[in-house]
C-alpha positions as CSV (number, residue, x, y, z in Angstrom):
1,X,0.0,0.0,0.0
2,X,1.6,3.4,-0.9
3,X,2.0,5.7,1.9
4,X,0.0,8.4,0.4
5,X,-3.2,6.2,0.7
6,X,-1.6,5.4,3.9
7,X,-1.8,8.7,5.0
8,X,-5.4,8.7,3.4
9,X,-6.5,6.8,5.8
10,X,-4.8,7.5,8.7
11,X,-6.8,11.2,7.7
12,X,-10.1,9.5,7.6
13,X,-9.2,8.3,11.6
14,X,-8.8,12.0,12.3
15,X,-11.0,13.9,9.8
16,X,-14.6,13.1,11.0
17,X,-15.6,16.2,13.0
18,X,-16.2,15.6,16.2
19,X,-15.8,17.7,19.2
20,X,-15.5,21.5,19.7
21,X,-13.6,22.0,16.6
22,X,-17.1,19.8,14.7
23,X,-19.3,21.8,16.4
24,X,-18.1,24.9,15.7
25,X,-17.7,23.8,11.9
26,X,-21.3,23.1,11.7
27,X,-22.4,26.5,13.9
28,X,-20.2,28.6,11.5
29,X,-21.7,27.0,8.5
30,X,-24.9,27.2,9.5
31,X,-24.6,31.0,10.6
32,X,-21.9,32.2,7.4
33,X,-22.3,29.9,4.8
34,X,-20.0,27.0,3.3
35,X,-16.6,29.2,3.1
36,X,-16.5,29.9,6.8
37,X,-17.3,26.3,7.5
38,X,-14.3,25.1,5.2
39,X,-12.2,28.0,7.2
40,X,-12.8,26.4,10.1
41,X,-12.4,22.9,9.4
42,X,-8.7,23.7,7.2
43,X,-7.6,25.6,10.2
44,X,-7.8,22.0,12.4
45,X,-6.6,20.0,9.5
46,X,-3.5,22.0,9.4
47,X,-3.0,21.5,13.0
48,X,-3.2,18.1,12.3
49,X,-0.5,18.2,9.5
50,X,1.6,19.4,12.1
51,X,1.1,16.7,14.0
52,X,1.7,13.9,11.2
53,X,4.6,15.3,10.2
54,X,6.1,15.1,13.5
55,X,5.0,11.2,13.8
56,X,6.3,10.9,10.5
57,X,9.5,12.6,10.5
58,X,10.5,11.6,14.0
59,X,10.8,14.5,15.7
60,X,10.9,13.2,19.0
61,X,12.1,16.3,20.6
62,X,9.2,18.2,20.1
63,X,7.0,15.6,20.6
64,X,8.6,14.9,24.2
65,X,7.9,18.9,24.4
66,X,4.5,18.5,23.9
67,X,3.6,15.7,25.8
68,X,5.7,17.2,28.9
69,X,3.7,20.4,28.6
70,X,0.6,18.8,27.9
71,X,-1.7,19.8,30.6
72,X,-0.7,23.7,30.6
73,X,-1.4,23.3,26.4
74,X,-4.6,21.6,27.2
75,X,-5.4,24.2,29.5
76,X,-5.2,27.2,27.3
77,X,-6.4,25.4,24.7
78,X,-9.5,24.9,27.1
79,X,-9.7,28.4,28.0
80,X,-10.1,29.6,24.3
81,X,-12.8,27.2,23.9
82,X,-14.9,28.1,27.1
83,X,-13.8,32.0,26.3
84,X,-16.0,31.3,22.8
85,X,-18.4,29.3,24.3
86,X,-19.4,32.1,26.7
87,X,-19.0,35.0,24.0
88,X,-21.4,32.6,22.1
89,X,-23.7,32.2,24.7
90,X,-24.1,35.7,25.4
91,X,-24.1,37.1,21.7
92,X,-27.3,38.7,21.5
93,X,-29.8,37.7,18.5
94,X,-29.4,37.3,15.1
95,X,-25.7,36.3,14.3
96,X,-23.1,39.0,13.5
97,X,-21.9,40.0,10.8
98,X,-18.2,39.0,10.4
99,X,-15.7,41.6,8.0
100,X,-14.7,39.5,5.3
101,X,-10.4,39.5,5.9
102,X,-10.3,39.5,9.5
103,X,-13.5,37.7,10.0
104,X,-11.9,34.9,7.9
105,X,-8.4,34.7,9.4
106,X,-10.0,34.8,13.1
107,X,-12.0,31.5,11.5
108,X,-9.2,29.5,10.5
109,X,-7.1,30.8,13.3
110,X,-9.3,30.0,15.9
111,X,-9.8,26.3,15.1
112,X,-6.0,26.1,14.4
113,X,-5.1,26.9,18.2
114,X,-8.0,24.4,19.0
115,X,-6.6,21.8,17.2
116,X,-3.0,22.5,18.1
117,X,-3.3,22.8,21.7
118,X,-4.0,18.9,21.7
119,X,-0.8,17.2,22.0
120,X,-2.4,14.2,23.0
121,X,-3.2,13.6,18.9
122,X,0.7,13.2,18.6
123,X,0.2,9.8,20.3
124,X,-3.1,8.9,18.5
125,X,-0.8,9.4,15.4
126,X,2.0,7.5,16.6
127,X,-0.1,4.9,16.7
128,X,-1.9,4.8,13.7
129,X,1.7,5.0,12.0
130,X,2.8,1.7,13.4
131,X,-0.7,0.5,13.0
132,X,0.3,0.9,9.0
133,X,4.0,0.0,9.2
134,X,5.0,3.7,9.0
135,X,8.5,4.3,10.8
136,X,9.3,7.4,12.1
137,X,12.6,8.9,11.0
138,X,11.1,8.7,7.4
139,X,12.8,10.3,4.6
140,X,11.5,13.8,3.2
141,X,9.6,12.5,0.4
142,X,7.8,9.4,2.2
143,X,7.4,11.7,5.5
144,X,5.5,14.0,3.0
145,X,3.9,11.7,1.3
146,X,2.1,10.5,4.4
147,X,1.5,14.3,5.8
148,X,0.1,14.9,2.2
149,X,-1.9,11.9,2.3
150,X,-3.5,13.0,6.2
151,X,-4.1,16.5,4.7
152,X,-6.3,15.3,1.7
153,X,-8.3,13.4,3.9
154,X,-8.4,15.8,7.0
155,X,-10.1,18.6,4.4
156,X,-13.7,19.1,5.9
157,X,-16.2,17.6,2.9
C-alpha cells in the first residue's frame, strides 16, 4: 500500500468532525455559509499536518515537548474554547456580521489553536503510523507523502 493512501486513511481516523472543533464547523456554517465552515475545518486540518509530520519525521524532541507540557497546552487550549463558548452564549440575536479578511483569518485561526493545543493527537498518530508500518525517522519525500496523504483526507467535505 503506498504511503499516500496510507496517509489517506490515517486522515479519515482524524477527519470526521467531532468535538469542539465539529461543532463549531457546523455553527459557522450554518450561521456564514460554506466558506466559513471550510475556514474552520482547514484551520484543524493544518493542525493536524503538524502533528503527522512530526509522527512521520521523527521528531521526537518536540514531541517529548508537547507531551511534557501537555496539561498547561490543554489548559489554554480549554480556556479559548470556554472563552468562545461564553462569548457565544451571550451574543445577543441574530448572528453578526463578520468583516470579510479578519473575520476569515479569526475563522481558521481560531480552530487552528484548538486543534494544536491537543498534543495528546501526537500519540493517537504515533499509533496509527505503526498500525500501518509507517516508521518514524522517514525520509523527506515518504514523510510527506504521508502528511500529504493526512491533509487530503483531513479537508472538511
Amino acid at each position: 500500500m503506498s504511503l499516500l493512501l496510507k496517509g489517506i486513511l490515517i486522515g479519515l481516523l482524524f477527519g470526521v468532525p467531532v468535538g469542539a472543533v465539529g461543532a463549531m464547523t457546523v455553527q459557522r456554517t450554518w450561521e456564514h455559509g460554506i466558506k466559513a465552515g471550510l475556514l474552520t475545518g482547514i484551520g484543524s486540518s493544518i493542525a493536524d499536518c503538524i502533528y503527522a509530520a512530526i509522527g512521520a519525521f521523527g521528531l521526537t524532541m518536540v514531541s517529548d515537548f508537547l507531551l511534557e507540557y501537555q496539561t498547561a497546552i490543554h489548559l489554554a487550549g480549554g480556556t479559548i474554547v470556554l472563552f468562545m463558548g461564553i462569548r457565544l452564549l451571550f451574543r445577543k440575536g441574530e448572528a453578526a456580521k463578520i468583516p470579510a479578511v479578519s473575520g476569515r483569518v479569526r475563522m481558521f485561526l481560531s480552530s487552528f489553536v484548538i486543534g494544536i493545543t491537543n498534543p495528546a493527537v501526537i500519540l493517537t498518530f504515533l499509533f496509527a503510523f505503526s498500525w500501518f508500518g509507517i516508521a518514524g525517522g522517514s525520509t523527506s519525500e515518504n514523510g510527506w507523502l504521508v502528511v500529504l496523504g493526512v491533509f487530503i483526507r483531513a479537508i472538511p467535505t
